[in-house]
Phi, psi and omega in degrees: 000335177121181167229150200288142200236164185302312212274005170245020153321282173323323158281352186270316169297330204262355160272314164322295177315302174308322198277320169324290189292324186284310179312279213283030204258138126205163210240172214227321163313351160301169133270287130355027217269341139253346149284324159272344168285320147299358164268329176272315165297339152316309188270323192298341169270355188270317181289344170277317194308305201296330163293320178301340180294287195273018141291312194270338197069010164271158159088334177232040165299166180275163166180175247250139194285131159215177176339302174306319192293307172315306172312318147010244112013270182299350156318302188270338181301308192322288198290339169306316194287318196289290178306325172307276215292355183289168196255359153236074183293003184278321174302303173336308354125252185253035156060158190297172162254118185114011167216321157086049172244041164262203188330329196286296201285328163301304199300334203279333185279296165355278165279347163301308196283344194258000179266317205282345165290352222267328197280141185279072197291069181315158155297008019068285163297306194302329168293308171325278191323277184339325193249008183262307193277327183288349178268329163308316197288348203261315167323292179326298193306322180272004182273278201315337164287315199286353184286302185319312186314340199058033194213044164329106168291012191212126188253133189259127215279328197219133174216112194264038183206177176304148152287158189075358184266116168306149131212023157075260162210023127323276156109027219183107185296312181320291203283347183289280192328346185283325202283334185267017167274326178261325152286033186274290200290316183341305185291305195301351171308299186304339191268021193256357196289142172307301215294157188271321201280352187267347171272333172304344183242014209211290182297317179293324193279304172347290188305299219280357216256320184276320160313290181347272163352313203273281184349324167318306184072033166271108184286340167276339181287353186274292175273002138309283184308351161270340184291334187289330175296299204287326164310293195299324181305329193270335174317305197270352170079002165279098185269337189295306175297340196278293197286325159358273173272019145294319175287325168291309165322327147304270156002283224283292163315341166276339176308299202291354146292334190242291201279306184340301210291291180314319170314279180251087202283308150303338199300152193285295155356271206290335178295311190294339175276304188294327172081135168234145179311346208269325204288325167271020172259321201261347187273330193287310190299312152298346151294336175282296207300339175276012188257315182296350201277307205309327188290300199313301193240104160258008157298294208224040189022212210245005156119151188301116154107007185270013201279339147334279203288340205261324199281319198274336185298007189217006152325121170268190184258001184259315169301320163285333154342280200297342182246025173051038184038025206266333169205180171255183173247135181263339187210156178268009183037080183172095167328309218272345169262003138320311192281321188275330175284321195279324202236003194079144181299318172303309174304325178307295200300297171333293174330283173256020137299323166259339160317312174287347177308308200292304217285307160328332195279302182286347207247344207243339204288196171246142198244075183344145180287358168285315175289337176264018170273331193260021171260309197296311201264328174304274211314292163338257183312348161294359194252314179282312198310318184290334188272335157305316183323326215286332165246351178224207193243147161289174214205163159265327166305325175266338169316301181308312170266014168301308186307311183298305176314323180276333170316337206251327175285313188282335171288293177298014195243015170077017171254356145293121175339135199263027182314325219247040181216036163191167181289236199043074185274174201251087172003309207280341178260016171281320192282322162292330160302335184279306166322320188275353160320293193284337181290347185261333144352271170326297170289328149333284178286334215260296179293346089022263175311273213306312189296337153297334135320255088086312179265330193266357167288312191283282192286346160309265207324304211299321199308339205104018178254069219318286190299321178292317172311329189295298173346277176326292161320324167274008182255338181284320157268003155286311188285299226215102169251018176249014174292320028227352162290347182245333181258029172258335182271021175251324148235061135287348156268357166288332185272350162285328155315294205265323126335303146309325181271319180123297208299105183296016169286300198315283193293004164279326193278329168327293172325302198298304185315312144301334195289321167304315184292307168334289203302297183298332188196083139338317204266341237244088151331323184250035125293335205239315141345285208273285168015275184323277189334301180315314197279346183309281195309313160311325188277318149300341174279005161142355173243051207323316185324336183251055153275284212313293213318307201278340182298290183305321189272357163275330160300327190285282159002310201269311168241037151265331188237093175308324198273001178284124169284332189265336171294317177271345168270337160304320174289318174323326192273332176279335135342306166320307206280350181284337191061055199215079177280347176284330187296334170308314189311321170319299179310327188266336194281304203302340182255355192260335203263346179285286177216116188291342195238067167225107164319308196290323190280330168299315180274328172282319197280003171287314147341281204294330178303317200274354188266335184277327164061026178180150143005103169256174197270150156315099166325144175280000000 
């Protein structure tokens, strides 16, 4: 790999950090409280590198073009073009909320890998690194045990999964189990180490990083994380130990399989192996719908972070079934058809064309023996993390350091461009590297800002404090007015307002304030959702005209989501107020058959049945 220079020091510190701080960041002042934070401390480290860059001219030199670079290169045109051409580009752009993958967070996982190839990653470095991420993971790991444990020291108002499931400073057993797939061999490196205490810090993060791990109660993070193990055993020709632990690992799924269940009849473990039929009937179902969104566009998909809104227009009616029409999917769980739906079949191909460029590339060179155990244990985790993938979703947190690894692999294996391992920088990337700073700058605090609005909007509303909520909401859609999570709880609390008073001001402003909501995300069933909903209710408070209103925007609604159950009983109910009952009943029939356990919808359609007393026609 070389030996290491004074002027990439500062980005070589500045990857540590980044792979230290961010997995364990999260912030409690947040509503975001581990995904924007960890997004927002990404980019605020990321806007030093990049100054440090376009000041110094390290990290953006010229150098001789090679496969990787190109492979590259067409990756970021590729994932650019897919944002021009997406049917929401502002979700494009800056990602969905709470998951943050668009256009910013590619440029930015990006500019890691072409700064962290740029760095001379002496063995030296690489044992740093190897002991920066096995301490982290081992931190991460014991919060995350203590969660299993039912002994949290931070008690979390909302958890949207079985209890007793880890997730850490994730916020998320899934997105925990990804990250902890990549620092699994990490650790296991370390116990191969000379030095005694780096095998003692190499054996303690293991164990706890493989509790960790089973705690999750993830089943691709369970068979990520043995491949990775397996990977790495086999990288190293320990063939003896690799069957070891196939057998063992049998062993241990057939205990848990047979005896467990009888012992502990409920335990998370024998559920999670044993399986329920409905969560791998729906994963099957959302992989079909994601081979049609692929059909649809298979150039440049449907835009980085749009597979949500693309996804409910090819909802099937057995998939809403099975999930009682209660949500959508933002991914399809499964990377490489997440990628090709999102970015195109071209980016797909591009994507692990260079993944496979770089671990080949690193994997053929000639290594000293110290640099090819830790070349050996990054390529191992880049393998399980890609093989998780295969079932579950990318995350930024663990994304990012998947991008520092293959970044520190595209550097030893030389095929990155030698740009960055001297000054002279290439006149034309300082200005977009200072720009693209400040915008991540910018975007940082702002998005930020707003969201600490945003949470202090949401418990002002919950105590009963209306009027300070309301503010707070409007202070929240002034700093960041392209969120779209904020003007829908903004205005469902005007529109509960004005539901209380009565007052046709109040449900005109309700009106705008969606009308606004509309405007931002166009592509969104429930922008159109909600609308509908607002002129219903206004329109019984004294303006029957804005029935016809709420009817077409509910509908608009409808064929963005065939499949809104809440949407087909709101339309059902403006059909009511239309005096037009046989079509209610279709519509009510159709939401009730969607999700059997909806009360309301139920009760208008015995309304509408008992006002039609015969057979109703079919809606045009």
């Amino acid at each position: 790999m070389g030996r290491s220079t004074a002027d990439d020091r500062p980005n070589y510190l500045a990857i540590l950090i980044l792979a230290a701080a961010v997995p364990l960041f999260f912030w409690p002042g947040l509503f975001g409280v581990f995904s924007l934070a960890k997004a927002s401390l990404f980019q605020l480290i990321l806007a030093v590198m990049l100054v440090y860059a376009g000041v110094t001219g390290v990290g953006l030199g010229r150098g001789r073009r090679q496969p990787v670079d190109l492979l590259f290169i067409g990756l970021a045109v590729l994932t650019m073009l897919s944002t021009l051409l997406s049917e929401d580009r502002v979700t494009a752009v800056f990602g969905r909320y709470g998951r943050y993958e668009g256009l910013i967070t590619y440029a930015g996982f990006f500019t890691v890998f072409y700064l962290v190839a740029g760095i001379e990653w002496s063995a030296d470095r690489l044992r740093r690194l190897f002991v920066v991420v096995a301490v982290v993971g081992t931190l991460a790991a014991v919060y995350g045990l203590l969660q299993a444990a039912g002994i949290d020291p931070l008690l979390w108002s909302e958890v949207r999964f079985e209890a007793r499931r880890a997730f850490s400073t994730f916020g998320n057993p899934i997105i925990f189990a990804s990250y902890l797939t990549l620092v699994l061999p990490i650790a296991f490196v370390l116990i191969g180490e000379d030095d005694r205490r780096m095998k003692v810090l190499g054996l303690i993060a293991t164990a706890l990083i493989a509790l960790a791990l089973l705690a999750t109660v993830t089943r691709a993070g369970w068979v990520a994380g043995f491949a990775g193990i397996a990977v790495l055993l086999l990288l190293q020709g320990r063939r003896r130990i690799l069957a070891v632990l196939i057998v063992g690992t049998i062993a241990a799924l057939l205990l848990t399989a047979t005896v467990l269940p009888r012992i502990s009849p409920g335990n998370e473990l024998s559920r999670a192996v044993l399986s329920r039929r409905g969560s791998i009937d729906e994963r099957i179902e959302t992989w079909g719908i994601a081979f049609q969104l692929i059909a649809e566009r298979p150039l440049f998909g449907h835009g980085p972070d749009n597979f949500r809104s693309a996804f409910s227009r090819h909802d099937t009616p057995s998939r809403a079934v099975l999930v009682q029409g209660g949500k959508l999917v933002d991914n399809a769980h499964n990377h490489p058809l997440q990628l090709a739906a999102s970015l195109g079949v071209p980016a797909l191909f591009a994507f692990y064309a260079l993944v496979a460029l770089v671990l080949a590339g690193s994997l053929t060179r000639e290594q000293k023996s110290t640099e090819s155990r830790y070349i050996k244990g990054l390529v191992a985790a880049i393998i399980a993390y890609l093989i998780g993938l295969l079932f579950t979703v990318d995350n930024l947190g663990s994304g990012l350091v998947f991008w520092i690894f293959l970044g520190v692999l595209g550097s030893s294996s030389v095929v990155i461009a030698q740009r960055a391992r001297s000054r002279g920088a290439v006149p034309y990337a300082i200005g977009p590297a200072m720009v693209f700073a400040v915008v991540l700058v910018v975007l940082a605090l702002t998005r930020a800002g707003a969201d600490s609005l945003y949470l202090k909007a949401k418990n002002a509303n919950q105590a009963g404090r209306n009027p300070e909520a309301m503010e707070l909401f409007e202070r929240a859609v002034q700093l960041n007015p392209t969120e779209s999570t904020y003007w829908e709880d903004y205005g469902l609390l005007q529109l509960n307002k004005a539901l209380a008073t009565g007052s046709t001001d109040d449900f005109a402003e309700a009106d705008r304030i969606f009308d606004a909501l509309v405007e931002i995300a166009p592509g969104s069933t429930d922008s159109w959702m909600l609308r509908g909903q607002g002129r219903l209710f206004a329109g019984r408070h004294g303006d029957p005209l804005l029935f016809s209103k709420a009817r077409l925007d509910l509908e608009r609604s409808l064929v963005l989501w065939p499949q809104n159950a809440a949407a087909l009983y709101l339309l059902g109910e403006a059909h009511l107020s239309l005096d037009e009952p046989d079509a209610a009943v279709v519509w009510l029939e159709r939401a009730v058959g969607i999700k059997s356990e909806f009360p309301e919808a139920r009760q208008a359609l015995m309304e509408a049945r008992s006002v039609v007393g015969t057979e109703p026609a079919t809606p045009e």
